[in-house]
C-alpha positions, -999 to +999 in steps of 0.1 A: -005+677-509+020+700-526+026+695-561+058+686-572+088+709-575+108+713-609+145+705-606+164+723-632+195+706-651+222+724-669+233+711-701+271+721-694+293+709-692+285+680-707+249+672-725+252+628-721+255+635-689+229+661-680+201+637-694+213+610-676+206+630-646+168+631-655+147+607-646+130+579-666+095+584-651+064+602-660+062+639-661+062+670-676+093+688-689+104+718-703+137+726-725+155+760-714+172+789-737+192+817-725+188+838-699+158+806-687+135+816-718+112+786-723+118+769-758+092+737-755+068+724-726+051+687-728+039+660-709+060+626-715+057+591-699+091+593-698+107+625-689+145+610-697+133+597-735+113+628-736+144+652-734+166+628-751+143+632-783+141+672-780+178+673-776+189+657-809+199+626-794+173+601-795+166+574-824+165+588-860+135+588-880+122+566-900+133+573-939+109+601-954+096+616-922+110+646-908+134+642-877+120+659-844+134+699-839+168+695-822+167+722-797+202+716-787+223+744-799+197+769-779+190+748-749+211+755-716+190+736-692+161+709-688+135+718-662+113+684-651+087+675-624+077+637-620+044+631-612+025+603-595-011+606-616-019+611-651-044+637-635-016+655-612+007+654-644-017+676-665-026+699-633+012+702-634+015+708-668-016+734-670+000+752-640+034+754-658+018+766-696-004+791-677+029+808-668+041+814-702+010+809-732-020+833-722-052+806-725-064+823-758-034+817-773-039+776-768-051+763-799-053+730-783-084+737-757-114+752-770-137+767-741-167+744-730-199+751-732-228+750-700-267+753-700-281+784-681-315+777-660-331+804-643-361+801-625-364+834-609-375+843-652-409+847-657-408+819-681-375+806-678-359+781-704-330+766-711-306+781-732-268+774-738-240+794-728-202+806-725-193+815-688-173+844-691-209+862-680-208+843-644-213+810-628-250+821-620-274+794-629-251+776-654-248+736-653-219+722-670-192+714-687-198+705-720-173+697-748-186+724-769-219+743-780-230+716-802-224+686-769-246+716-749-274+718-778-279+676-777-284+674-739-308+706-740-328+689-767-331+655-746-340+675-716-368+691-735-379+654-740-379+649-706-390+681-688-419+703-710-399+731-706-402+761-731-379+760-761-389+790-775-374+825-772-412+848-774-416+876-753-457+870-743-487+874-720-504+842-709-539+837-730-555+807-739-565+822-774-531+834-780-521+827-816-489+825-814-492+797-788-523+777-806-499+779-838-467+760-818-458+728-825-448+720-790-477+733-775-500+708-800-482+680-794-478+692-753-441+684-752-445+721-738-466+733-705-472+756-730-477+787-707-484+811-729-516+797-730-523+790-695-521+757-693-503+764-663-498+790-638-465+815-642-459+800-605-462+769-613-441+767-648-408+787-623-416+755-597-411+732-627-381+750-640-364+747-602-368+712-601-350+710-637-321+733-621-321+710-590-318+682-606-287+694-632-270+703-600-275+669-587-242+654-604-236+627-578-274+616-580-277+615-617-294+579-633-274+561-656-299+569-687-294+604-680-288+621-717-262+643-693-223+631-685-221+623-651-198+654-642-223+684-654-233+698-618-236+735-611-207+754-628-201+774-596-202+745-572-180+723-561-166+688-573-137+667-565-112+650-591-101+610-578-071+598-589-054+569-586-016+566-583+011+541-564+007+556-531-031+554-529-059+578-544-055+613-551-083+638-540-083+672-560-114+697-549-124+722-577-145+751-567-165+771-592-138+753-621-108+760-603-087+729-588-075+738-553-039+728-560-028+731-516-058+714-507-051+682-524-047+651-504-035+618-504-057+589-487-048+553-488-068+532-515-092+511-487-101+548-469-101+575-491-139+579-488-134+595-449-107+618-467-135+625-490-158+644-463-130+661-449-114+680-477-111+718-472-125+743-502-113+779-488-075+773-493-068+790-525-074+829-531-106+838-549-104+832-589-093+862-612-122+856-633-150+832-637-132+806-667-108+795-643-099+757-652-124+751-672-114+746-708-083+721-698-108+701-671-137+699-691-108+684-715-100+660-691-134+647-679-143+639-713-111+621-720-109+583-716-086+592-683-107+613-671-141+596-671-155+585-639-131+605-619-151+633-610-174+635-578-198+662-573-203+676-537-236+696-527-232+730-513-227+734-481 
């Protein structure tokens, strides 16, 4: 499923009648300068009302509020793309902003956060994260640090995994284990004192990382959203629209914009298992979609939309 083209509209010769010529749906548009420079981008449930407003010519404001920027003496076109899902409309509106506001530049998408789990470590322990280091053993998205802190914390309720940061050998006369707090109260396998083997702590720690990458299999107490899977695996966006639901795979963060489909609303589950993940080139670098989708999952739209798919 492509996405949808934009279809440019010149303001001259006449303006009344180049706004009538866009359409009243949802969308995302964007006003035109000279020479095609990009004045404003948004996203608009109606993309006619939308223009209308940037343009000068819709309603007035209310008395002591400031009327909305008339871009009219600049603009010489209005670029728009309808689109048929909320979802699709901010894929399409991401893809278009990308073009012309570098990501760290956005002040309106702050980049999530993800737990890293290694159990190759000695004595590995869960610790939060920014990905720009790699994909490699990171679970995720989170909103931000602070979302990432809360669900390590309740996994530490859950799993007796280290939260400490000591650099130690194993003895079970080791002070600086016999004077923990988690170690005393055993919400810690405490291995710095032996209480279990080095083999056997990493065995519990790989369960831990199997189970974060279990997204699909996750209970409904879990302290985790249902989306955090393995930030380099794979995952697939549903959305529902007038022609039936919307299937969007994302690889390692990135949404695989030509391998999109379209399945009818009573079958989309077979379209599910079919969906190809080796379409799109290999990502730039390892942020990808990330900041805008972790956005989206934790919006009211976008919760309960995402499916996570094992490795293959």
């Amino acid at each position: 499923m492509a996405l949808p083209d934009f279809v440019t509209v010149p303001l001259e010769p006449g303006l009344t009648e180049a706004l009538a010529g866009v359409p009243a749906a949802a969308g995302v548009g964007q006003v035109l300068g000279p020479e095609g420079r990009n004045l404003v981008i948004g996203r608009a449930a109606n993309l006619r009302r939308w223009a209308v407003s940037r343009l000068g010519r819709g309603k007035p404001a209310p008395r002591g509020q400031r009327p909305p920027l008339d871009l009219s003496p600049v603009a010489t076109a209005v670029a728009h793309a309808a689109t048929t899902s909320p979802f699709q409309q901010r894929l399409v509106y991401e893809r278009l902003m990308a073009r012309h506001v570098p990501p760290s530049d956005r002040r309106d998408l702050r980049p999530p956060a993800f737990l890293h789990l290694d159990p190759t470590e000695r004595f590995p322990r869960l610790v939060v994260r920014r990905i720009e280091q790699g994909t490699e053993g990171l679970f995720g998205p989170f909103r931000d640090r602070r979302a990432a802190e809360k669900a390590r914390d309740a996994l530490h309720h859950t799993h007796p995994l280290r939260p400490c940061d000591y650099t130690f050998e194993p003895d079970p006369a080791l002070p600086l284990g016999l004077g923990c707090l988690y170690a005393q109260v055993r919400s810690c396998a405490a291995p710095c004192l032996a209480r279990v083997t080095e083999q056997d702590y990493r065995a519990l720690a790989a369960r831990v990382a199997e189970a974060l990458a279990r997204g699909d299999q996750r209970a409904g107490d879990s302290p985790l959203p249902p989306w955090v899977a393995a930030a380099g695996g794979r995952g697939v966006v549903v959305a529902r629209s007038a022609s039936g639901v919307e299937l969007y795979p994302v690889r390692a963060g990135r949404v695989l914009d030509r391998a999109s489909v379209v399945a009818p609303a009573d079958g989309w589950q077979a379209a599910l298992e079919s969906l190809a993940w080796d379409e799109d080139p290999p990502l730039a670098d390892t942020v990808g979609d990330w900041p805008w989708l972790s956005a989206w999952l934790h919006s009211p739209a976008g919760r309960g939309s995402w499916i996570a798919r094992p490795a293959p």
